[in-house]
Each structure stands twice: as C-alpha cells, then as structure tokens.
C-alpha positions as CSV (number, residue, x, y, z in Angstrom):
1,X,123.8,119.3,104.1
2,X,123.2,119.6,107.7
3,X,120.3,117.0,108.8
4,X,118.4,120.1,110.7
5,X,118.5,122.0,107.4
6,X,114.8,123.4,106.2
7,X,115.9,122.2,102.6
8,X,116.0,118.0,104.3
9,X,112.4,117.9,105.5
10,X,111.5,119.6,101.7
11,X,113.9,116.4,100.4
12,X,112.0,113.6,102.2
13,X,108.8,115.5,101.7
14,X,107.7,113.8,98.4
15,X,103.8,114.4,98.4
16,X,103.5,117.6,96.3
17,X,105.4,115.8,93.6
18,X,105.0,112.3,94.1
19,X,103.4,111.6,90.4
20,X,106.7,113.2,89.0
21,X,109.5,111.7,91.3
22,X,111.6,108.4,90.0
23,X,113.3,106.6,92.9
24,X,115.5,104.2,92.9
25,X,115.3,101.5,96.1
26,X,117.4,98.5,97.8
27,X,115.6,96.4,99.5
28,X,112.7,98.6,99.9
29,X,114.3,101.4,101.1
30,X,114.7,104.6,98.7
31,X,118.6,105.4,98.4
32,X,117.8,107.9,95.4
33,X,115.5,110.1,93.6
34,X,115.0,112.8,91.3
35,X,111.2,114.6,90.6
36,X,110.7,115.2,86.9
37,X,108.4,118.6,86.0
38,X,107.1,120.0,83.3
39,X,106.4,123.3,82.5
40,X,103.9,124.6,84.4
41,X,103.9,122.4,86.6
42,X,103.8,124.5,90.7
43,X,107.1,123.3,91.3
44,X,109.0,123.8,88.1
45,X,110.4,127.2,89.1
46,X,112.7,127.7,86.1
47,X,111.4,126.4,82.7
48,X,110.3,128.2,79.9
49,X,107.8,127.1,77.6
50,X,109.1,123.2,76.1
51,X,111.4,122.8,78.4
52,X,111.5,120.4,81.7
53,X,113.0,121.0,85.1
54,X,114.3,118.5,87.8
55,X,114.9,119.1,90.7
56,X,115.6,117.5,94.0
57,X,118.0,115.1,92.9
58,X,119.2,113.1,96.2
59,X,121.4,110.2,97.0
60,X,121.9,108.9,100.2
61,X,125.4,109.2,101.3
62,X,126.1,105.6,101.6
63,X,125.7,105.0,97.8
64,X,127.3,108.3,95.9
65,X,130.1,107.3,93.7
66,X,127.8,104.3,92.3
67,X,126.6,106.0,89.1
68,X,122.6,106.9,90.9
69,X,122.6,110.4,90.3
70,X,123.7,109.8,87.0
71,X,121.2,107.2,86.1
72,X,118.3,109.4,87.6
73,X,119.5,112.4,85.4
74,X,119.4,110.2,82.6
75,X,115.8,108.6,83.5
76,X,114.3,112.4,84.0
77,X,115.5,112.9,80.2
78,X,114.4,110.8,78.9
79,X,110.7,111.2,80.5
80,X,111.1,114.7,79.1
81,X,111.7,113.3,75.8
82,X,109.1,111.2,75.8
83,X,106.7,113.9,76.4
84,X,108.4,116.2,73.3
85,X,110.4,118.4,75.6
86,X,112.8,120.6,73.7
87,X,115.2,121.3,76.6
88,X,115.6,120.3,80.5
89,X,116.6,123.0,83.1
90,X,118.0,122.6,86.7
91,X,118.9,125.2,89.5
92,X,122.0,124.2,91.9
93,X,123.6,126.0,94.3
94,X,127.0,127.4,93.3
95,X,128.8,126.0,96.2
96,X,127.7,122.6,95.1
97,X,131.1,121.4,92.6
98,X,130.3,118.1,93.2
99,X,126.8,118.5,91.4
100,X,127.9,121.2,88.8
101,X,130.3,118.1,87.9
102,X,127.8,115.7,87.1
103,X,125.5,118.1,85.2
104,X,128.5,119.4,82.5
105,X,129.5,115.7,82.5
106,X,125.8,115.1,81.2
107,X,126.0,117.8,79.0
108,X,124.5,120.6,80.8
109,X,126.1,124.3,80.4
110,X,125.5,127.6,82.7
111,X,122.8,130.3,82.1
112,X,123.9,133.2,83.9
113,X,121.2,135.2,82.8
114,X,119.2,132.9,84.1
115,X,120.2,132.8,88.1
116,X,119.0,134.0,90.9
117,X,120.0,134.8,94.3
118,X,118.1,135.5,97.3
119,X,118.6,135.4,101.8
120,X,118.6,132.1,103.5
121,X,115.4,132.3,105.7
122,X,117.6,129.8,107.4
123,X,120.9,131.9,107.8
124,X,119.7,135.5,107.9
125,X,122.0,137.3,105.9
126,X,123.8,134.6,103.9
127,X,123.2,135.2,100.0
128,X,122.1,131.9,98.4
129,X,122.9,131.6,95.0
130,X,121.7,129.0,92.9
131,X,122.8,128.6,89.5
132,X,120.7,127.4,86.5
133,X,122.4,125.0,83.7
134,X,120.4,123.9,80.8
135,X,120.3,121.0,77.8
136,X,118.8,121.0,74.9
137,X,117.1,117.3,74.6
C-alpha cells in the first residue's frame, strides 16, 4: 500500500477502535495489530447477528513472514470465543493473495454472496472489490 494512501492514515488511526484493537509491540513500538468487533459494533460493517468481524489487520513490513498476522488472527478468535461468538467475518480486497492465503490457511472460506464492490474515492473510476471470508468459531 502506497504511504499517501487514504486507507494508511485510517491504519494508524486507532482511536475509534482503540478498546477493540490487540497490538503486538518491540520495544515499545507497535509492529502489529488487528481490531476485534462485535456485532453491532460502528465499525463492524459485515457481521450478522453472533458473529465477529476483524478488521485492519497490519504488520509492518519489516516483520511479515514472522507468524504476527497469524497470531493476531488467532488472538481476535479467540476474544470472539470468549464472548460466545458463533462465527468471525473479514472483508479483503481481492487483489490482496497474500492475505486471502493466510485467512484459508486459518480456516476461513469465501462468501460471494456476501461481497461488495464500490469506486475508490481515491482513484475515481477504479472498482474496489473486497471480498468477505467467514469461520464458524
């Protein structure tokens, strides 16, 4: 992602969801995190009723391939779980293979039904299309 992309300064923008967001840090800086939601929550923008969304999963570049995103995806399921969720839902853009990699290798399978596409305010006239995976917990 480009560092002068609209989505970065929503990224590092952790305030409307700072109850729900797990980090994980080295040496006081955060290299990873991941933001937790419940239904109903304002920011859990595809759940049904029992089921959990995360969203915003980010690892800084410097630390992919070290099993973060992983353990953050893990962590947010397990906070579902502990609040009785029945499933956990995610939205990721379908030019995004590395991501779409790690959620089937956790388990996660496609809802087509359940996508939605819309123009980048960004890139006027480029489709975004963001594809939504779900797991029953």
């Amino acid at each position: 992602m480009p560092p002068q992309s609209p989505y970065a300064a929503t990224l590092r923008n952790v305030t409307p969801r700072l109850r729900e967001t797990l980090v994980i840090t080295d040496d006081d800086d955060i290299i990873a995190a991941i933001a937790a939601l419940p239904h109903g929550h304002p920011m859990a923008e595809a759940t049904e009723p029992n089921e959990w969304e995360f969203r915003y999963l980010a690892v800084r570049k410097d630390h992919w391939g070290h099993g973060l995103g992983s353990h953050l995806v893990e962590a947010a399921e397990g906070r579902a779980r502990n609040e009785h969720a029945q499933g956990m839902v995610l939205r990721v853009v379908d030019d995004n293979p590395r991501a779409i990699r790690l959620y089937e290798r956790h388990g996660y399978t496609h809802q087509p039904h359940r996508d939605i596409s819309f123009e980048s305010s960004a890139s006027p006239g480029r489709m975004i299309n963001l594809l939504l995976y779900a797991k029953a917990l």
